[in-house]
C-alpha positions as CSV (number, residue, x, y, z in Angstrom):
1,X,24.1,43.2,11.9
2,X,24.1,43.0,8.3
3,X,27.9,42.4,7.8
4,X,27.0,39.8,10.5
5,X,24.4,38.1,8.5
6,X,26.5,38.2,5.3
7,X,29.2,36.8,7.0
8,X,27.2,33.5,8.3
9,X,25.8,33.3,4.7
10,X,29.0,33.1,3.3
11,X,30.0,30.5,5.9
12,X,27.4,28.2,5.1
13,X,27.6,28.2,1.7
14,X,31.7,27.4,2.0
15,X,30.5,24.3,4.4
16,X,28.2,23.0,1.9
17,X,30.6,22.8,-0.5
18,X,33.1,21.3,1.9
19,X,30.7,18.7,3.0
20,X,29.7,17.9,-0.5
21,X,33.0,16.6,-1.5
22,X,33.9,14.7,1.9
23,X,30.6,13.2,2.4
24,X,30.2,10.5,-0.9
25,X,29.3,7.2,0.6
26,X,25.9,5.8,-0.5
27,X,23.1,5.4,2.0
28,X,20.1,4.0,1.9
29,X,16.9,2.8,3.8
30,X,15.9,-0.6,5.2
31,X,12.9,-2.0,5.7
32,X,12.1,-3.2,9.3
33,X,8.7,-5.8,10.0
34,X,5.8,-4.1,9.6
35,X,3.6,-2.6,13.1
36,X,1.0,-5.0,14.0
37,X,-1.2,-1.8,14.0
38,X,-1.2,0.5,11.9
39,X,-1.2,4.5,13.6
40,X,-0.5,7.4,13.0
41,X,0.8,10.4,15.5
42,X,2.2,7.6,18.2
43,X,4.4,8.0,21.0
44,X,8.0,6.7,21.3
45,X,10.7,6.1,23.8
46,X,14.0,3.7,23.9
47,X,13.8,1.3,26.8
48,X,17.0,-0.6,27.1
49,X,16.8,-2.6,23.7
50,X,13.2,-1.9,23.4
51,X,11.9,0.9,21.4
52,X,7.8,1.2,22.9
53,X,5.4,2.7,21.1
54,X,2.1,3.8,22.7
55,X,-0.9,5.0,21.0
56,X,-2.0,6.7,18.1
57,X,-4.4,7.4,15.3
58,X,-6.5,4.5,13.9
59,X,-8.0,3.8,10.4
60,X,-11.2,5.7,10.7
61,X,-9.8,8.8,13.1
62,X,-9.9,6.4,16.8
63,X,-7.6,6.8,18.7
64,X,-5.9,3.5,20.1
65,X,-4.2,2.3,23.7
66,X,-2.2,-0.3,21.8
67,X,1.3,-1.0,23.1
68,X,4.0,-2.1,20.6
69,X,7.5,-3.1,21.3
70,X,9.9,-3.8,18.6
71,X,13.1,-5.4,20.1
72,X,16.2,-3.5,18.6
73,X,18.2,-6.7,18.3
74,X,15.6,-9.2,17.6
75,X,13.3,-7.4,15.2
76,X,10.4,-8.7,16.3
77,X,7.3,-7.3,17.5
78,X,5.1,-7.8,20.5
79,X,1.5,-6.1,22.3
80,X,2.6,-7.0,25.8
81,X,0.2,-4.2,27.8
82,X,-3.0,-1.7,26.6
83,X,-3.2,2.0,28.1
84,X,-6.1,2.4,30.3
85,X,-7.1,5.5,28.1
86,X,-6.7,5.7,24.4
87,X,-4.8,8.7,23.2
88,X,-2.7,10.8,20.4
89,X,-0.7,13.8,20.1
90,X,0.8,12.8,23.3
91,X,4.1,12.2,24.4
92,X,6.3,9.6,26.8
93,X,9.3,9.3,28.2
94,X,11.4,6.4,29.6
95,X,12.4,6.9,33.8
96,X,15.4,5.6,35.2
97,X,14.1,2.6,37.0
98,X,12.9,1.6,33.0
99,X,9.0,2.9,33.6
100,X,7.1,4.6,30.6
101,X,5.9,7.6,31.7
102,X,2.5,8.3,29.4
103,X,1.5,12.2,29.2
104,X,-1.5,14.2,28.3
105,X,-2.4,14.2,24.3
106,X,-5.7,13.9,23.1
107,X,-8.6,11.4,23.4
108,X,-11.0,10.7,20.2
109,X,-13.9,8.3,19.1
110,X,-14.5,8.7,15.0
111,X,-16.7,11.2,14.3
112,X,-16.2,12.8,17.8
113,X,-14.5,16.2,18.7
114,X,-11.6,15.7,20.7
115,X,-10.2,17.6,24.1
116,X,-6.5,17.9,25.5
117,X,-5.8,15.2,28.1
118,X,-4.4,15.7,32.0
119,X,-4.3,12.0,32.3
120,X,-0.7,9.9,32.7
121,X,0.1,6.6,32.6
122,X,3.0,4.3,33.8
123,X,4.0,1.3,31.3
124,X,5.6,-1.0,33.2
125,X,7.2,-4.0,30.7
126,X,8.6,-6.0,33.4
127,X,5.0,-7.3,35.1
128,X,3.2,-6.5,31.2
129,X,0.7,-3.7,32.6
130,X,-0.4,-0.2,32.3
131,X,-1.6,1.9,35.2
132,X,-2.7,5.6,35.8
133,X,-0.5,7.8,37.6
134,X,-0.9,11.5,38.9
135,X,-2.5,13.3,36.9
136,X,-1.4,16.8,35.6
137,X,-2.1,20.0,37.0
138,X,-3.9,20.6,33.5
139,X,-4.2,19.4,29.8
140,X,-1.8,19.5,27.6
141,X,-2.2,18.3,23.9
142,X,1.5,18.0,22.0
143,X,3.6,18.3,25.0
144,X,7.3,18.1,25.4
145,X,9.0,16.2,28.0
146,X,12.6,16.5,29.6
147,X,14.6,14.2,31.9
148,X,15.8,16.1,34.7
149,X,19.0,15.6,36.5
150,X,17.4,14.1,39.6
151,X,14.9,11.4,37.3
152,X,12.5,14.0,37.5
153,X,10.5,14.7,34.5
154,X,9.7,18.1,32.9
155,X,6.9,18.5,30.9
156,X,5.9,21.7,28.8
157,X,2.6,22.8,27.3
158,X,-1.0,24.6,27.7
159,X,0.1,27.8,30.3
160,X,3.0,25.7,32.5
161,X,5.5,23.6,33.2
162,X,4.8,20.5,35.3
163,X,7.3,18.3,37.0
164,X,6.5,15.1,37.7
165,X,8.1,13.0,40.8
166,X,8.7,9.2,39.5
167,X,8.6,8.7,43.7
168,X,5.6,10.1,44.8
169,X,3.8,9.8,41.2
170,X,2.6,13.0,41.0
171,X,3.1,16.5,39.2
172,X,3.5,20.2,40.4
173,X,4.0,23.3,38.9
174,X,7.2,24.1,38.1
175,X,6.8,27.1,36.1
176,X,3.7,29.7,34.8
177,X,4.6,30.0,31.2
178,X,4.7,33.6,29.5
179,X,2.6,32.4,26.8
180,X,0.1,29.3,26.4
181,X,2.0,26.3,24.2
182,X,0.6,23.8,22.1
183,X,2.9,22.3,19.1
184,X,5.8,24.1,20.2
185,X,9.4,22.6,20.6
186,X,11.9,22.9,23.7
187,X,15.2,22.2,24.7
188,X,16.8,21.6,28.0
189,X,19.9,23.7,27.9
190,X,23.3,22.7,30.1
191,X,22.4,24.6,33.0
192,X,19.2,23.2,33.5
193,X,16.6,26.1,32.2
194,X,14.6,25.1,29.0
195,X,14.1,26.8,26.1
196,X,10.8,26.4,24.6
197,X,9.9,28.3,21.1
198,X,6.7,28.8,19.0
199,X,3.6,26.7,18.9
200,X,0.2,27.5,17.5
201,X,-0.3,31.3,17.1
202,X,3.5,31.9,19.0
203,X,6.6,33.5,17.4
204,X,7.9,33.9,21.0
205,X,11.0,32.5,22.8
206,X,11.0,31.9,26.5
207,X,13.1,30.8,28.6
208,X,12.0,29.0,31.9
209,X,13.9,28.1,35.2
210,X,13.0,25.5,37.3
211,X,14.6,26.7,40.4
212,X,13.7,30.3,40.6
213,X,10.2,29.2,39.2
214,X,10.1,31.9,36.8
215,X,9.9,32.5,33.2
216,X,11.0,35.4,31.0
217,X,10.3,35.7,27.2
218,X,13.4,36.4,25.2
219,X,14.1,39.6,22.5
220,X,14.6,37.4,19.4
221,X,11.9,36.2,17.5
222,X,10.9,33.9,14.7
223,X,10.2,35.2,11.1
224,X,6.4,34.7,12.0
225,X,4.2,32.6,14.1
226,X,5.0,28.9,13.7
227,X,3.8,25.5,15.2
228,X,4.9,21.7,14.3
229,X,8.7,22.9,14.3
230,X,11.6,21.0,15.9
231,X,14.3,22.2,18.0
232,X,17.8,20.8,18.7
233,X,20.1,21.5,20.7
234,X,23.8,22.8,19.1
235,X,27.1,23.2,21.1
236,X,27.3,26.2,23.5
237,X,23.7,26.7,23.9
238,X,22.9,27.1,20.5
239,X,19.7,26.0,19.0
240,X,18.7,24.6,15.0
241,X,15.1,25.3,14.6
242,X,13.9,23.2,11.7
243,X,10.7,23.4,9.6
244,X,7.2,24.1,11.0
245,X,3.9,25.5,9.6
246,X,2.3,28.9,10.2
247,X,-1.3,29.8,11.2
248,X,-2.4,29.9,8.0
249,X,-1.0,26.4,7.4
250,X,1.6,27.1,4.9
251,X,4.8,25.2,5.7
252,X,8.4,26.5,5.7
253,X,11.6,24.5,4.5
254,X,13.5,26.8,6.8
255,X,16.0,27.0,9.2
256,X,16.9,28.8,12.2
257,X,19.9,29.5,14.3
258,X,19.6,30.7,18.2
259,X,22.1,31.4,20.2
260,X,20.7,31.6,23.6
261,X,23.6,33.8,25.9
262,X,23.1,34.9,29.1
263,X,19.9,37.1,30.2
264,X,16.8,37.5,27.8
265,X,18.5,38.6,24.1
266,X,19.7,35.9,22.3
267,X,20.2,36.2,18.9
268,X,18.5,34.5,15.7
269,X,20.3,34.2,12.2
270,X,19.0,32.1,9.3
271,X,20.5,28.8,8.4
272,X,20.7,27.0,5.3
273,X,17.3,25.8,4.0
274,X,16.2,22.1,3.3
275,X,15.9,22.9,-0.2
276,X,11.9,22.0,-0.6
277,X,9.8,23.9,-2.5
278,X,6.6,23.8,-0.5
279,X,8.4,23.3,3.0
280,X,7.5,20.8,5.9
281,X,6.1,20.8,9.6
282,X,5.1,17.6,11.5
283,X,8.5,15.9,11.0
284,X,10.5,13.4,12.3
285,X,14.0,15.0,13.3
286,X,16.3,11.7,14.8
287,X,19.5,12.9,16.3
288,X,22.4,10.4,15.4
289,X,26.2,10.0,16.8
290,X,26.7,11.3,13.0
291,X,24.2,14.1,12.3
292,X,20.5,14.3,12.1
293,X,17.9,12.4,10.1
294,X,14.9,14.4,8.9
295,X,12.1,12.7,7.4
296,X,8.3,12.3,6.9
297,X,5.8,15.0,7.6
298,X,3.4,16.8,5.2
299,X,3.9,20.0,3.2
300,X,1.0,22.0,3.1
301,X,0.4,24.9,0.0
302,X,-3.2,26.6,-0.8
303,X,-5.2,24.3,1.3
304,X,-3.8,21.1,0.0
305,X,-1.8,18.7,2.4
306,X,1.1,16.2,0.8
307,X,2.5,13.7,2.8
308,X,6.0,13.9,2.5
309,X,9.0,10.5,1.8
310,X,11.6,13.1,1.4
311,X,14.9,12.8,4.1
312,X,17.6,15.3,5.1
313,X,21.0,14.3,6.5
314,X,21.9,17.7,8.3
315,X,25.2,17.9,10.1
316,X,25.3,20.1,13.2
317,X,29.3,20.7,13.6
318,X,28.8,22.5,10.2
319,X,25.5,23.8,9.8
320,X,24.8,21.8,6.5
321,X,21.8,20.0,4.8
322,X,22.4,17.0,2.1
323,X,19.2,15.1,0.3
324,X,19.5,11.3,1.7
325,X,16.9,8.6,-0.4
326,X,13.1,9.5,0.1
327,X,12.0,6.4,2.4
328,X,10.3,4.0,0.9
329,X,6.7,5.5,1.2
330,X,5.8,8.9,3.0
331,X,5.6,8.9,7.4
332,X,3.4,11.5,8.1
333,X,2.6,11.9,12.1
334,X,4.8,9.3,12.5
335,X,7.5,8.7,15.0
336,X,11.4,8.3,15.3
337,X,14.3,7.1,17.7
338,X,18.1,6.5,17.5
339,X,19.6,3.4,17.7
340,X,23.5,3.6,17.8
341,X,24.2,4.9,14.4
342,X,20.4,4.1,12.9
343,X,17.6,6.7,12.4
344,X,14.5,4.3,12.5
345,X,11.0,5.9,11.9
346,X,7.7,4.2,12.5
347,X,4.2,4.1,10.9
348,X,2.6,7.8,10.6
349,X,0.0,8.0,7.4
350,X,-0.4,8.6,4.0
351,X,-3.5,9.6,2.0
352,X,-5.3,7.3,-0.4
353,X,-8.6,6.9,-2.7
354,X,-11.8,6.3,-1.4
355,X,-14.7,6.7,-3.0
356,X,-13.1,9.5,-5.0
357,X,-12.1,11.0,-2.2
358,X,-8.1,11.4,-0.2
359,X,-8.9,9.6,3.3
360,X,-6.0,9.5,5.8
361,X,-4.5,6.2,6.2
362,X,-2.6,5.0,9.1
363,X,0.5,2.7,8.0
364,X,2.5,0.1,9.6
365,X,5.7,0.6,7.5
366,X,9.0,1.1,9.6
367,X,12.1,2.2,8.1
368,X,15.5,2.7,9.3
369,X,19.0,4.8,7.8
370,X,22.6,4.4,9.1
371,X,24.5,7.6,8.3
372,X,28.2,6.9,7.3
373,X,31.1,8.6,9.2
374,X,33.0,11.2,7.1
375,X,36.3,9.8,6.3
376,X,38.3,12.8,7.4
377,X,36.4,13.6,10.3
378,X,37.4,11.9,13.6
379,X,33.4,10.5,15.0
380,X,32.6,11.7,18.6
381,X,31.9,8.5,21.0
């Protein structure tokens, strides 16, 4: 195992240095038109040439129904529907028929403790309105969704996962989970089970099928307990874990390898580190045609939060991390799609003076980076 581990070390650090010299082009990021609203921990989902964002965290700590649609081509903004119930921390996903599916989160007035949703909405753009749909079989706050081969949709968090039919509008369990998720990542995995890893208080892997409606934790573990990490899928059922936070809220700039295999093993090596000092969790990771863009989130060392500008070009074929630009002011909670060959990231928050005092502060800055193809690598279409 050790051989093993020296061996992948040794690999990395060769493709570092190979990427270094065949990677030289200059990026940098663009400003896009401001949100009308500034939020902070929105939803996001490409529909057609639309990217919709729903909800989020106002000034003050509110949370918000606002829609926002930014055409992809236009660049131009517009509110063309509300949700029925203000929410953040919640996630979306775009059906075939070119619905919003709205799930779970959280609801919050300023001042006001806030509890995990079971509500869902459907966006529909086409005849500009909102409406409630089935609700789920319980909260969830931070879920993560999955389109499933036949438009169903997979969602994971709290002690299951749900699957929603676009048909009937309505959810059923697909799965008990081993253990109960919230701020965990997942990954639907070519044979159609999902991999789902960490979340508050979890350093456990498990792997959930859909058709046998069973769960089974897997042998490899993370490091420690870790929450507000993302997951992406490799080739071959691999998986890069990026980032996260532990329950004492110090942040890691770590990364992860698992290779999932057959049964309940799988295998966890360490991968090349993003090379900052206090770490990150709450990140926005945008898969590209040409690698993935990392930006935004906070690092968090002794108590003290900083929002983070600083961005990551990782490339998945060879396990490698370059610095891009820091953006052009930090996204924390914020949110990020792909568009062709652009990493775009929207609002999130930063923390400024008041009153001698750091108060969180929802922005409406959007930004966008455009990775350039290697010049000696052919690019996958």
């Amino acid at each position: 195992m050790m051989l093993c581990l020296a061996w992948v070390s040794c690999l990395l650090a060769v493709s570092a240095q190979v990427h270094a010299e065949i990677f030289d082009e200059v990026v940098t990021w663009e400003s896009l038109p401001d949100m009308p609203i500034a939020v902070a921990a929105p939803a996001v989902s490409v529909r057609g040439r639309e990217a919709v964002l729903t909800g989020g965290v106002l000034l003050g700590g509110g949370a918000t129904g606002v829609v926002q649609v930014l055409d992809l081509d236009e660049l131009t903004w517009s509110q063309p529907a509300s949700l029925n119930v203000a929410r953040y921390q919640h996630a979306q996903i775009t059906l075939m028929d070119g619905r919003v599916l709205v799930v779970g989160g959280r609801a919050r007035r300023p001042g006001h403790y806030s509890l995990p949703l079971s509500g869902c909405e459907l966006i529909d753009l086409e005849t500009k309105t909102s409406a409630p749909t089935g609700d789920l079989p319980m909260p969830m706050q931070s879920p993560t969704l999955h389109a499933l081969p036949g438009g169903e949709v997979a969602a994971v968090g709290n002690h299951i996962v749900a699957v929603y039919d676009p048909v009937a509008g309505t959810w059923a369990v697909g799965s008990p989970l081993k253990h109960p998720r919230r701020e965990h990542a997942s990954v639907l995995l070519d044979d159609g089970t999902i991999l789902v890893a960490g979340g508050i208080g979890r350093s456990s892997f498990e792997r959930v099928d859909l058709q046998t409606a069973e769960s089974g934790l897997m042998k490899a573990r993370l490091p420690g307990t870790l929450d507000d990490l993302a997951a992406v899928r490799l080739s071959g059922d691999r998986i890069w874990l990026i980032g996260g936070q532990g329950l004492d809220g110090q942040t890691t700039d770590q990364t992860w390898v698992l290779s999932v295999g057959e049964g309940s093993e799988g295998t966890l090596v360490p991968g090349p580190a993003l090379g900052l000092e206090n770490g990150l969790a709450d990140h926005v990771v945008v898969q590209t045609p040409r690698g993935l863009v990392v930006t935004g989130g906070e690092s968090q060392r002794r108590g003290v939060d900083t929002e983070l500008a600083d961005a990551f070009w990782l490339d998945p074929a060879m396990l490698t991390v370059r610095r891009l630009p820091k953006t052009r002011i930090a996204h924390d909670d914020a949110a990020g799609v792909s568009d062709g060959g652009w990493a775009i990231v929207f609002g999130g928050q930063v923390k400024e003076s008041f009153l001698g005092a750091k108060v969180p502060t929802p922005i409406r800055a959007v930004h966008r980076i455009k990775l350039p193809p290697p010049p000696n690598r052919v690019e996958m279409r």
